[in-house]
Backbone bond lengths (Angstrom), bond angles and torsions (degrees), N, CA, C in turn:
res aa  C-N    CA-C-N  psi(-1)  N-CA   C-N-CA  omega(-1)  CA-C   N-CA-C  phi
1 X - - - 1.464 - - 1.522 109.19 -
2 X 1.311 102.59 131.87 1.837 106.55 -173.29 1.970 99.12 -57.22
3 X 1.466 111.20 141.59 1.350 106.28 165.02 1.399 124.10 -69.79
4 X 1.378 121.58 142.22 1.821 111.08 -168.88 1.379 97.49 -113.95
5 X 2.126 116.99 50.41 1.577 107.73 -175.87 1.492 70.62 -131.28
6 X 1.257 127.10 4.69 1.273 127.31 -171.96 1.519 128.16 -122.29
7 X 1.753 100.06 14.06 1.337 111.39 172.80 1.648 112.32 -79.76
8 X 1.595 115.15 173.38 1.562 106.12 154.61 0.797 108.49 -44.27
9 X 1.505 132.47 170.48 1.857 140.89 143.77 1.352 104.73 -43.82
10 X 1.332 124.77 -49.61 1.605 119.95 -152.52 1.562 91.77 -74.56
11 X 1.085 138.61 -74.66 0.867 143.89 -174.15 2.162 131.69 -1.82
12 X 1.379 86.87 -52.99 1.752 99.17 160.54 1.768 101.34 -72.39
13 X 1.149 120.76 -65.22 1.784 110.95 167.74 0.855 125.08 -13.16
14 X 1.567 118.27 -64.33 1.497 126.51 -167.76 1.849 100.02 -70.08
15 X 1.392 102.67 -52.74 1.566 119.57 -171.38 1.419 110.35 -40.02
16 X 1.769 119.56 -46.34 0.973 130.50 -171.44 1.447 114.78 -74.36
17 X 1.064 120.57 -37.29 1.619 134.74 -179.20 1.863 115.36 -78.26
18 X 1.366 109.37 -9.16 1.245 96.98 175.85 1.478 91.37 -119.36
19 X 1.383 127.96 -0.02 1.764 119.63 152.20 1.252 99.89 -72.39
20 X 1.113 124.99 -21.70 1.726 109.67 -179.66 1.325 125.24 -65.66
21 X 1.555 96.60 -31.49 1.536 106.86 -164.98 1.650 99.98 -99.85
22 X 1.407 112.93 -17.83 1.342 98.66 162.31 1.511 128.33 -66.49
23 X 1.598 85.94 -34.19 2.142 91.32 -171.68 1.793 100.37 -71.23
24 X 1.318 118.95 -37.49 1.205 110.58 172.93 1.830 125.96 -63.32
25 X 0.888 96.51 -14.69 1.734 114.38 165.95 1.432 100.56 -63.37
26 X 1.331 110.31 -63.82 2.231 124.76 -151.28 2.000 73.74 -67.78
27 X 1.677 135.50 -38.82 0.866 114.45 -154.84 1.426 116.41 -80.15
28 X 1.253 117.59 -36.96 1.516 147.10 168.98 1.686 104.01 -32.42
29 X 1.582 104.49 -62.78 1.669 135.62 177.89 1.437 99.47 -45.15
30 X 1.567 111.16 -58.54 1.954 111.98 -167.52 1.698 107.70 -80.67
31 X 1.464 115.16 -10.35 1.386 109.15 -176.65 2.047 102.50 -95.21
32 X 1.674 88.44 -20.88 2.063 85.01 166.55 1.613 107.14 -77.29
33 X 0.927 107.27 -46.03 1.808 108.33 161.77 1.568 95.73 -11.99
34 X 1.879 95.33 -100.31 1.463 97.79 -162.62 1.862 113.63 -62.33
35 X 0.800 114.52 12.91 1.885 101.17 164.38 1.074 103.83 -116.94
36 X 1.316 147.87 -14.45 1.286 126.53 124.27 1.663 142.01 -6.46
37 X 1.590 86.62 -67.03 1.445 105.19 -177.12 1.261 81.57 95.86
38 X 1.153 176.07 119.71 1.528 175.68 -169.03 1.447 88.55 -179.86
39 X 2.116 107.02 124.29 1.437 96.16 179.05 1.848 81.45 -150.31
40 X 1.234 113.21 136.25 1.401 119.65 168.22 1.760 134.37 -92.60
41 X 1.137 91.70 92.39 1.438 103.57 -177.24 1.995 125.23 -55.60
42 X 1.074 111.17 108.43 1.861 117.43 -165.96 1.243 92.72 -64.26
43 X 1.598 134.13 -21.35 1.639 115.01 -171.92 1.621 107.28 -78.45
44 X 1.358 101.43 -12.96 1.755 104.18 176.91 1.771 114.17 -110.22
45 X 1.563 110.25 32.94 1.099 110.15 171.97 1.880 115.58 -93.77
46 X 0.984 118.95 0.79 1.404 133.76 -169.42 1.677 117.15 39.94
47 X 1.203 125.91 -82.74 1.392 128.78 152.07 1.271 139.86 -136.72
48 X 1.442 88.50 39.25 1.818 107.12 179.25 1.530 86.02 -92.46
49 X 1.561 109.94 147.69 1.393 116.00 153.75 0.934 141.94 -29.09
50 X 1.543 150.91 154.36 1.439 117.25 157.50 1.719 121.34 -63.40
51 X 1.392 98.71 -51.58 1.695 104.38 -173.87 1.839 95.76 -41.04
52 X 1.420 121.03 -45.74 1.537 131.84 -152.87 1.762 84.17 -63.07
53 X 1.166 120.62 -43.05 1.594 125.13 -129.49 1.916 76.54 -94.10
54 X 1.520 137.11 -51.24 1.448 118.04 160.32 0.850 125.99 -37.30
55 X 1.678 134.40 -76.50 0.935 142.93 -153.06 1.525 107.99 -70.76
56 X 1.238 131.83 -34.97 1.646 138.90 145.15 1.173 127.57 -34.05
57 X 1.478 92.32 -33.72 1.915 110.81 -179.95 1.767 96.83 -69.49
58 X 1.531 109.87 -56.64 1.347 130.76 -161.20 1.775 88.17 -62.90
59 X 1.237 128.97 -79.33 1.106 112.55 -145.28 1.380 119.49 -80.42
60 X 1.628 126.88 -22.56 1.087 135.42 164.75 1.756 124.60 -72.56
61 X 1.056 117.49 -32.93 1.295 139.22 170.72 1.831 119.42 -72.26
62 X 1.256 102.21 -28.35 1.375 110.83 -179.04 1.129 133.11 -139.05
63 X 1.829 101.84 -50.94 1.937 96.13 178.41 0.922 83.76 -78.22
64 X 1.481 154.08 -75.16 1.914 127.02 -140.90 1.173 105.29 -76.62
65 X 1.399 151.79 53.81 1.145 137.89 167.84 1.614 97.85 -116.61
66 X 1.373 102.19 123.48 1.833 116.49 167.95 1.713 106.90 -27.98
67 X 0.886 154.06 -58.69 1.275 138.70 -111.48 1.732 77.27 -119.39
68 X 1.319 119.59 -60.79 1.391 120.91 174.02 1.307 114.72 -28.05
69 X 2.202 115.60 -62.79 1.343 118.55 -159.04 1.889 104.29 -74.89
70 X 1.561 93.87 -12.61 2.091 103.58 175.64 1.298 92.31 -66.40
71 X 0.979 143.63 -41.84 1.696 131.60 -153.50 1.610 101.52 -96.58
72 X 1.413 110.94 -27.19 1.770 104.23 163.94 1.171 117.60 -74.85
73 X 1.380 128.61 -10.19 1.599 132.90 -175.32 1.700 100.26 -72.30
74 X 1.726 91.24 -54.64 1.403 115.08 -159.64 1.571 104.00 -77.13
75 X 0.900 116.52 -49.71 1.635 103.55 178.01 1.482 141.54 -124.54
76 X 1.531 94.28 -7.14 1.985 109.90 171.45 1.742 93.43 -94.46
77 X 1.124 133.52 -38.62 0.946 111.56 -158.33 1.653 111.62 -101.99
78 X 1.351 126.48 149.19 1.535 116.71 -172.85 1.332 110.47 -81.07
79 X 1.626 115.59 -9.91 1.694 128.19 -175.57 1.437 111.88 -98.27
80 X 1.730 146.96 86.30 1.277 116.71 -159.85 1.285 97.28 -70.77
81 X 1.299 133.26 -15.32 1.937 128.89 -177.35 1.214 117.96 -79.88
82 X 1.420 111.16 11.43 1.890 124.00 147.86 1.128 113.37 -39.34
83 X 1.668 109.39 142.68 1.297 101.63 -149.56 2.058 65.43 -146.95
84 X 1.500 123.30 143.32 1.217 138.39 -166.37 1.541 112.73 -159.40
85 X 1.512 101.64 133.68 1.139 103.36 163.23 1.557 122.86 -164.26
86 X 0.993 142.98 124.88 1.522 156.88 157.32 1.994 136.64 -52.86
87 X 1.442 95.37 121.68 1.557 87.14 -172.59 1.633 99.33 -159.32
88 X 1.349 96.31 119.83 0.993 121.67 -172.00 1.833 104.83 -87.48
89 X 1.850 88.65 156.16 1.605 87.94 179.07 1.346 118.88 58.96
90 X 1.134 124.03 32.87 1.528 150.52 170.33 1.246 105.81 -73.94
91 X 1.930 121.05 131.99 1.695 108.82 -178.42 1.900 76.04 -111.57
92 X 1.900 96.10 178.89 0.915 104.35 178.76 2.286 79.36 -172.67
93 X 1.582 87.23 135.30 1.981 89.79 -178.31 1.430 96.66 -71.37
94 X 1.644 88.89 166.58 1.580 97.84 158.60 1.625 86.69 -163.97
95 X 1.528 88.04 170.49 1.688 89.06 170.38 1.661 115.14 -128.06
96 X 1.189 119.59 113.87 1.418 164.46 161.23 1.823 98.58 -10.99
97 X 1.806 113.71 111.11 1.372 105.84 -156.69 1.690 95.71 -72.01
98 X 1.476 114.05 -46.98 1.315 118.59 171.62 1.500 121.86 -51.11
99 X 1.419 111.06 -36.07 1.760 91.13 178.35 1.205 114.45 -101.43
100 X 1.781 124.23 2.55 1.537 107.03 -156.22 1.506 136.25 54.75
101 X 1.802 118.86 10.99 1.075 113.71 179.58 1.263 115.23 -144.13
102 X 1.397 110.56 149.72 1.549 118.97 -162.65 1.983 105.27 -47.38
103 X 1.028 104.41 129.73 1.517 117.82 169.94 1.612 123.07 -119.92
104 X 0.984 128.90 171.55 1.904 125.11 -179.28 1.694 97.42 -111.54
105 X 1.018 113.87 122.03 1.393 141.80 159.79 1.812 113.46 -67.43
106 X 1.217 124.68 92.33 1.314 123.20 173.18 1.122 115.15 -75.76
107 X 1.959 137.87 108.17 1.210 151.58 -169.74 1.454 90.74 -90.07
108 X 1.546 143.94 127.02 1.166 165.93 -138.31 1.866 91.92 -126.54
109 X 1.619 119.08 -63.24 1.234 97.99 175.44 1.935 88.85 -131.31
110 X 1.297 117.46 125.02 1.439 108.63 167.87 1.690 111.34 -109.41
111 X 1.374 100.80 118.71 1.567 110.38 173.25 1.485 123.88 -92.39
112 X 1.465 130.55 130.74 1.260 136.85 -170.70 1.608 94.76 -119.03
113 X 1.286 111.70 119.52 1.725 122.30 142.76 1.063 145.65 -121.91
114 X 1.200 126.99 122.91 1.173 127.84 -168.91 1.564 133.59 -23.35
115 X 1.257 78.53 -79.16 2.082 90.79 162.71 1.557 108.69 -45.30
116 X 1.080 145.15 -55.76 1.543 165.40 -92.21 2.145 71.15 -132.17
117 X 1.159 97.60 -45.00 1.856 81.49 -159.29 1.869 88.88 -95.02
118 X 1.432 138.76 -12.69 1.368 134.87 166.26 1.643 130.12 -63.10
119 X 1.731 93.43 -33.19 1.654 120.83 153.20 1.860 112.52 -53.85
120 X 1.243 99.53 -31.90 1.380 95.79 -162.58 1.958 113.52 -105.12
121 X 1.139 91.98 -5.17 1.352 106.77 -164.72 1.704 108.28 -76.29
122 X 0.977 121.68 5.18 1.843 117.17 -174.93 1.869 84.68 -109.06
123 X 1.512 124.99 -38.91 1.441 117.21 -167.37 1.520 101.92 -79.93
124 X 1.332 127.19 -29.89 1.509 111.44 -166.03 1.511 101.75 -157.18
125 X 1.502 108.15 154.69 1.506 115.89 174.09 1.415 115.50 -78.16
126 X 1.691 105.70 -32.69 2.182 123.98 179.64 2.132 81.69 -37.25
127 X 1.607 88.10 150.47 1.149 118.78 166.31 1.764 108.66 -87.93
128 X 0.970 123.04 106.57 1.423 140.23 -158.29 2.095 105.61 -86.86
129 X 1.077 104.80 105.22 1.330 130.77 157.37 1.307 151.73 -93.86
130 X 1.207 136.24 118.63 1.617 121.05 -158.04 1.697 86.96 -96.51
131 X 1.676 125.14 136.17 1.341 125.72 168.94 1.088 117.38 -93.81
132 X 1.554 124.87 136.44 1.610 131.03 164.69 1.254 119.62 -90.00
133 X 1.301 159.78 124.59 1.301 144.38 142.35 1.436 107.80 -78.17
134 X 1.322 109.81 150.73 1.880 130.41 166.74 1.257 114.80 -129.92
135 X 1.600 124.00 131.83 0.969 137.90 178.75 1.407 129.63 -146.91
136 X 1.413 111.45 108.59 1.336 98.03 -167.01 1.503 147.19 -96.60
137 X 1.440 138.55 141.15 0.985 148.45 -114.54 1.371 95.55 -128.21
138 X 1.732 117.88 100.83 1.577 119.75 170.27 1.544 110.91 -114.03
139 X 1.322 126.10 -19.11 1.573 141.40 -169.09 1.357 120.53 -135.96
140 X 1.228 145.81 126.15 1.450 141.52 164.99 1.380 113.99 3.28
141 X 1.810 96.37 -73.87 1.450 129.07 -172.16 1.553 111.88 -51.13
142 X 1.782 121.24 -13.19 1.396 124.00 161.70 1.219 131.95 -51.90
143 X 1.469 113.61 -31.65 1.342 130.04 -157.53 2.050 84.15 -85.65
144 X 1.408 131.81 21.27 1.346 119.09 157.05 1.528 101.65 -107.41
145 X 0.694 137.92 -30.34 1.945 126.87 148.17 1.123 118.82 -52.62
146 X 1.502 130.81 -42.48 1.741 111.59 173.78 1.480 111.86 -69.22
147 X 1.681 118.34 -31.61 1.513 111.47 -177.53 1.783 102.96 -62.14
148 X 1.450 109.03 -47.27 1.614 117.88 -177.14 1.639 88.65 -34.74
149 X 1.304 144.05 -75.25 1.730 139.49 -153.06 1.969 90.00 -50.10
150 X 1.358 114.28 -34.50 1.321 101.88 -161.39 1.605 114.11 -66.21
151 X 1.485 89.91 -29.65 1.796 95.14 -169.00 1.076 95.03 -75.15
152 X 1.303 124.30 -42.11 1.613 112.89 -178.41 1.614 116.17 -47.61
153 X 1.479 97.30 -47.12 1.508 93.73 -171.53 1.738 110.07 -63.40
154 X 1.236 111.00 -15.41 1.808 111.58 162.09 1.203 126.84 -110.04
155 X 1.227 116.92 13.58 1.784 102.54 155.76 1.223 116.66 -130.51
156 X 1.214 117.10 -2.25 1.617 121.91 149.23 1.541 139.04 -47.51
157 X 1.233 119.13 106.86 1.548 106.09 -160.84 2.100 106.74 -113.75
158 X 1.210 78.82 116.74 1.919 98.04 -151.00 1.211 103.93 -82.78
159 X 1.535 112.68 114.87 1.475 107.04 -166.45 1.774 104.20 -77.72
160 X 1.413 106.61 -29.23 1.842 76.78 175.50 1.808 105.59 -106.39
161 X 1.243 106.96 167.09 1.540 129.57 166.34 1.671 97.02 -15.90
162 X 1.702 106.12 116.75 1.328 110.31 -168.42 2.193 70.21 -129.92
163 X 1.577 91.25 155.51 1.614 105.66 172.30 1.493 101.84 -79.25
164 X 1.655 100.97 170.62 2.029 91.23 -178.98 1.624 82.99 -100.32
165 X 1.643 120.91 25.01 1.783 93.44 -171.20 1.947 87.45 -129.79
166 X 1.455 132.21 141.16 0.931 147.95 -172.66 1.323 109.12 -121.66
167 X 1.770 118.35 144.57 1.366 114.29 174.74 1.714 112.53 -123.70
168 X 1.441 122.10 152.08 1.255 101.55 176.11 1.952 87.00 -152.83
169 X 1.195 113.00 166.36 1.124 127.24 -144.40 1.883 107.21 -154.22
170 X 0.677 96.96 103.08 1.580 100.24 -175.63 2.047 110.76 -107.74
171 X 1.024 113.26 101.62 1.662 135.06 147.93 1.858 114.47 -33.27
172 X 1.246 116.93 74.37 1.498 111.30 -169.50 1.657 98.05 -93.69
173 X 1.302 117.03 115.20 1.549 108.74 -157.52 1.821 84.43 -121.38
174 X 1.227 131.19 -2.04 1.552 130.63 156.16 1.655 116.23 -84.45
175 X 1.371 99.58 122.05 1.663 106.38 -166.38 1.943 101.63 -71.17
176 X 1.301 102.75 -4.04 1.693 91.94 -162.26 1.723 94.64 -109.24
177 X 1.448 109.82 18.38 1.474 119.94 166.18 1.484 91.03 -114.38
178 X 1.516 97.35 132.87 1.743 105.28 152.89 1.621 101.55 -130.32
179 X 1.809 124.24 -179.37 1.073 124.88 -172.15 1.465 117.18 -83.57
180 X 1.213 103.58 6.51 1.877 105.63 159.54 1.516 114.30 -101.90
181 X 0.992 128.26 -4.94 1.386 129.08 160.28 1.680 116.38 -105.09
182 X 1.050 99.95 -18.35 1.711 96.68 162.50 1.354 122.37 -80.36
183 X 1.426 121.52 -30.26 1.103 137.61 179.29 1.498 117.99 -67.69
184 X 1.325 107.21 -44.48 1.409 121.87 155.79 1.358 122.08 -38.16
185 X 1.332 101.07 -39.07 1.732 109.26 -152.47 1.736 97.29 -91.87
186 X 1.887 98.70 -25.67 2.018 71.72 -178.70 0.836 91.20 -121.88
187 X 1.880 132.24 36.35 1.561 102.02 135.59 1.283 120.11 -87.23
188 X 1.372 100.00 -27.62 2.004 95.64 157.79 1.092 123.98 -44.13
189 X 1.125 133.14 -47.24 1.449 133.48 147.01 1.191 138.12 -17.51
190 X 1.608 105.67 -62.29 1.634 124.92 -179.11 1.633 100.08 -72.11
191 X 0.968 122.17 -36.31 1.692 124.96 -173.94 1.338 99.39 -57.64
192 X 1.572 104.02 -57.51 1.544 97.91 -165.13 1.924 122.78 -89.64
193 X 1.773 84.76 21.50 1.891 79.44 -170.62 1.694 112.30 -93.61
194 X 1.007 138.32 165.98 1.266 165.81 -166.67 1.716 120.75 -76.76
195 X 1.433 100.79 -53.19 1.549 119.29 -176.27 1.143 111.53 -94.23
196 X 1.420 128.55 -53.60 1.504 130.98 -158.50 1.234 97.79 -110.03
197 X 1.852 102.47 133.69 1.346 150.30 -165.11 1.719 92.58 -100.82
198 X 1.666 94.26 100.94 1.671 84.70 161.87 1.112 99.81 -134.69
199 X 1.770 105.49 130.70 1.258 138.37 163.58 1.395 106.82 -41.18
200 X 1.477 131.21 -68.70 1.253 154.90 -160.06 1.182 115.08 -141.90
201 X 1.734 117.85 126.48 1.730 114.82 -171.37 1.746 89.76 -84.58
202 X 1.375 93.53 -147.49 1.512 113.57 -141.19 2.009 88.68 -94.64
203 X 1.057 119.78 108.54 1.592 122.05 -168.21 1.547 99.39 -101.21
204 X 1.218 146.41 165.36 1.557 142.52 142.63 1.240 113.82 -107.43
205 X 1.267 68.49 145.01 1.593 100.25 179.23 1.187 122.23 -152.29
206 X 1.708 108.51 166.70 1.831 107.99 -155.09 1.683 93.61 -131.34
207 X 1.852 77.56 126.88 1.634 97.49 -177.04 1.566 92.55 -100.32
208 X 1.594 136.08 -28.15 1.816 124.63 -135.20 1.910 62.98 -157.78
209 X 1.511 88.43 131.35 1.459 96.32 136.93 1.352 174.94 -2.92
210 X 1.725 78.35 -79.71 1.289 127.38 171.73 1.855 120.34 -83.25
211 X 1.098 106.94 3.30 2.040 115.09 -152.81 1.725 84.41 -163.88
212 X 1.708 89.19 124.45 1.242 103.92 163.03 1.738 111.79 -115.87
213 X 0.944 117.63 3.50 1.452 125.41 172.19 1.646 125.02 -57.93
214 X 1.160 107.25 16.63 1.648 104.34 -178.40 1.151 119.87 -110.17
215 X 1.346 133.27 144.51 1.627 120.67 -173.58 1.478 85.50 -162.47
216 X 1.465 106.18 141.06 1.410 131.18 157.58 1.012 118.60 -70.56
217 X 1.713 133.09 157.43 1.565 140.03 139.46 1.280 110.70 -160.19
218 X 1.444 103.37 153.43 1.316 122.01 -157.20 1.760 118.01 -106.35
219 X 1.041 128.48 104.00 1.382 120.36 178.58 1.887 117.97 -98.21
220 X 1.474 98.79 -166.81 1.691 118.14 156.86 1.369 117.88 -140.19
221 X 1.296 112.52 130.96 1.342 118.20 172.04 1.522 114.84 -76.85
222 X 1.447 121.15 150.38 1.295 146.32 -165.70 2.187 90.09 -48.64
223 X 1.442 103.61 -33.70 1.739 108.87 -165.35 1.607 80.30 -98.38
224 X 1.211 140.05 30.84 2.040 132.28 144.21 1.060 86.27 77.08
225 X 1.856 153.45 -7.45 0.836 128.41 179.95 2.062 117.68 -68.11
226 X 1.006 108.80 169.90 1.949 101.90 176.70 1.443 98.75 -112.63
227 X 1.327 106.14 151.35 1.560 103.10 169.08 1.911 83.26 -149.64
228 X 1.592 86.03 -169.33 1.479 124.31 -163.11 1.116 124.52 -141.26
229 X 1.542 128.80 119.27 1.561 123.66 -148.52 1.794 78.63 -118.57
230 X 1.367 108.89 144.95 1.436 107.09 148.44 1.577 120.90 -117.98
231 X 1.361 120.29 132.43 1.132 113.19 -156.49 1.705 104.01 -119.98
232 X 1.623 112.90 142.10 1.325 121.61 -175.11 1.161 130.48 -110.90
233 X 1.426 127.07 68.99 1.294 118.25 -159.98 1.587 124.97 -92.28
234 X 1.261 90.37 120.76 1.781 103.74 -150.77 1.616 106.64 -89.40
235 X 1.322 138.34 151.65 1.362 122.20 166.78 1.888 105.71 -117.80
236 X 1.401 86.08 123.31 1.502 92.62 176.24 1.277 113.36 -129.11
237 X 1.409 113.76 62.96 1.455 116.08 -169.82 1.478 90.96 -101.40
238 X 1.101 128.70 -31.22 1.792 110.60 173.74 1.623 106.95 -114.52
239 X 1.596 102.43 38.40 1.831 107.68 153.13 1.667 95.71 -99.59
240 X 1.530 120.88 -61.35 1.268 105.78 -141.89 1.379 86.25 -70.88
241 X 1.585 102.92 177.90 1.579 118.12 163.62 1.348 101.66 -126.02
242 X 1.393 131.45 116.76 1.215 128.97 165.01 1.983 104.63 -77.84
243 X 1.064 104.85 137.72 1.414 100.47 -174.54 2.192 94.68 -113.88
């Protein structure tokens, strides 16, 4: 994996600012959700997962839809000749700190942009992707599966061109969780874990207005590099329908 202590300076700048405008897109997308009223019922998931049967909801239902990615041209993004697209269930290798051997990396939502891959194009030939993880959130005790995506994202050693910025996205489908008590819960987590090196726990911060659900944190990967997760914690306690 190319080192990212060894890019230009500008380079994380630019990198970081068009993850911005992507996460404010996924945010734009989950706030048409709720004015919608858009709610996904599990008795009509057949045998897709549940987590599969959201995040399917999310990316087929909203980010790839024309009229949606027109309004990111037109007003999240500073480029209207942004060019976007989403794909879920995306592999990508890595090699496994415990076994030493190449393994498949399951990308949950992988985003490609244009600009985002023109930034990247003098450091590497890899086709350049920003990754999402989703995980969903019914009990306190959940928030040790969303940290699990974190460790991955630090002891995984990614044989091609990985970004230093990570996304993960949490489904809180219990109304008596919101994203200040979840947030709580896996930095309690991160404090007390074993493997993962965090620079900086889980901070908030405001990408939209409208959504206070966003918070930064800062890690190191197993290869000393640092990165930056941005995290989305969504409430869909009156989307899903448990039947």
């Amino acid at each position: 994996m190319i080192n990212a202590d060894s890019f230009k300076p500008n380079i994380n700048g630019l990198t970081e600012f068009r993850i911005k405008q992507i996460l404010r897109y996924v945010i734009y997308c989950y706030l048409q959700i709720r004015k919608d009223v858009k709610t996904y019922d599990y008795s009509k998931k057949g045998r897709v997962s549940k987590e599969d049967f959201l995040k399917n909801g999310l990316v087929n239902d909203y980010l790839q839809k024309n009229h949606n990615k027109e309004y990111f041209k037109q007003h999240i993004s500073d480029n209207p000749s942004v060019e976007i697209t989403f794909h879920p269930e995306e592999t990508m290798a890595y090699i496994g700190a415990s076994t030493n051997e190449r393994s498949t990396d399951k990308i949950d939502i992988a985003i490609w942009e244009n600009i985002l891959q023109h930034i990247w194009s003098g450091e590497t030939d890899n086709e350049i992707k920003f990754a999402i993880e989703c995980k969903r959130i019914e009990k306190p005790s959940d928030s040790n599966k969303y940290v699990s995506d974190i460790n991955n994202f630090c002891t995984r050693n990614y044989i091609y061109t990985r970004l230093p910025f990570e996304g993960q996205i949490a489904f809180i489908e219990n109304s008596k969780i919101n994203h200040i008590n979840l947030s709580t819960k896996i930095n309690e987590d991160l404090e007390g874990h074993q493997t993962i090196v965090t620079n900086s726990l889980l901070n908030q911060i405001m990408l939209s207005d409208t959504f206070k659900g966003t918070y930064l944190s800062k890690h190191q990967r197993i290869t000393t590099d640092g990165f930056s997760i941005y995290h989305l914690l969504l409430d869909y306690s009156d989307i899903v329908v448990k039947s």
